[in-house]
N, C-alpha and C positions, 0 to 999 in steps of 0.2 A: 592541445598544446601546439603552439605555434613557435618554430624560428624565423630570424629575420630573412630577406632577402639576401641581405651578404652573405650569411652562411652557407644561402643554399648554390648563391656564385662561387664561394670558398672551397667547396667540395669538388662540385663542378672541373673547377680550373686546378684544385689538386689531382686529380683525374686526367686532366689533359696534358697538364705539364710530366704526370709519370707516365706517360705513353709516346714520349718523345722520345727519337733515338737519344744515347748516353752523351750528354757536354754540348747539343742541343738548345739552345734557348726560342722563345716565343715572342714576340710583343704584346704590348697591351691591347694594343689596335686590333689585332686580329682574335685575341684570347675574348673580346667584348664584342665582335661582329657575332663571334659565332654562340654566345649568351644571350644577343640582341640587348645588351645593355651598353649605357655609356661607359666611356674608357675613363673618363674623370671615378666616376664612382666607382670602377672597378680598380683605378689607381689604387683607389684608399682602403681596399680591400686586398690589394696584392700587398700591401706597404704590414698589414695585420699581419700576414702569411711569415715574411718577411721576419719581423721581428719576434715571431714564435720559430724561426728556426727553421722552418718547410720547404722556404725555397731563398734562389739569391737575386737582387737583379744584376745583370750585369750589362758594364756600358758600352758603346762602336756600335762600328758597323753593322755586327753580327750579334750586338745585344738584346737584352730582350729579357723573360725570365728562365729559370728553370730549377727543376728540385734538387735538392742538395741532400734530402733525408731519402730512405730506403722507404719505397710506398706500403713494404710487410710490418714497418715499424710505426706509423701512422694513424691513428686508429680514427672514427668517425667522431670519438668525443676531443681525442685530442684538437681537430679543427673546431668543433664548436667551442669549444671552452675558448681556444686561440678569438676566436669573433664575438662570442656571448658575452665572457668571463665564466666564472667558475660559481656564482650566486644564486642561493635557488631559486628555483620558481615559483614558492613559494614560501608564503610568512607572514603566520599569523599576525591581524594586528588587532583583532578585539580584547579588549580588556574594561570591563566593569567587575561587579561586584558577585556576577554571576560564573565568570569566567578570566582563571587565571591564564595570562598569556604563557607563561613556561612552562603547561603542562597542556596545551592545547592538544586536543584527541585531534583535532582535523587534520594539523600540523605534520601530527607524527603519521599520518595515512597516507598527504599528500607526498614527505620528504619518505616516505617509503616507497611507494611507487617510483620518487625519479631517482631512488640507489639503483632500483631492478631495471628500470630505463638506461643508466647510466652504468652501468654493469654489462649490459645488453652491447651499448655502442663502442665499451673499450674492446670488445671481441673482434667489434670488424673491422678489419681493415683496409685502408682504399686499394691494396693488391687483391681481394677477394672483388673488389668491384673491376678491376683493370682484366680480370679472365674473363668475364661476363661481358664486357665491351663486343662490339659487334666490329669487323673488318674492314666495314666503310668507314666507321670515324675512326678507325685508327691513321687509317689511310689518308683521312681528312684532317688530321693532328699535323701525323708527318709531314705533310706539304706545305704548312703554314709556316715549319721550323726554319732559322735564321740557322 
């Protein structure tokens, strides 16, 4: 199973933006230097964040982004679904004579696996990733903050 690369920039920079001091904002510029991604693309991935609620941007001098939501209330599936959507990964599409599509045995194996997956990801939250952060990037968060 594979997620895309914005998701995995979307967690990422949920991450950094909860590790900012309080009323703190970032910019794009710098939240993509240190992803090594473009700032256009990660534009359009802040702008996801954004409109699921995560974080604000805000504008001046001293704008930039930051989080608005509690990182304990957060979870690792609420940012996926925010960038994925919420459709599974799977679905059935064979249908002949042999095999009814609304009773597909694979279906229900595969959509079994990603409840326990997706079960899994509502547990954690990006506060259990922010204790495990190591001193130097926090360090290296803070100093980029506006």
């Amino acid at each position: 199973m594979k997620y895309s690369k914005a998701t995995n920039y979307a967690l990422h920079t949920i991450v950094y933006l909860a590790l900012l001091p309080s009323q703190k904002t970032i910019g794009v510029k710098p939240l993509a230097e240190v992803q090594k991604v473009s700032p256009t693309y990660l534009s359009k991935v802040l702008t996801n964040l954004v409109k699921a609620g995560f974080i604000e941007s805000v504008t001046g001098v001293k704008g930039g982004y930051k989080l608005i939501k509690d990182p304990k209330d957060i979870t690792f599936l609420d940012v996926i679904d925010a960038i994925e959507g919420t459709s599974s990964l799977f679905n059935c599409s064979l249908e002949n004579n042999l095999h009814d599509r609304q009773n597909c045995f694979i279906e229900k194996v595969m959509n079994e696996a990603e409840l326990k997956m997706e079960n899994y990801l509502r547990t954690q939250s990006i506060e259990n990733v922010i204790q495990k952060v190591n001193e130097n990037t926090v360090n290296q968060i803070k100093s980029m903050a506006n």
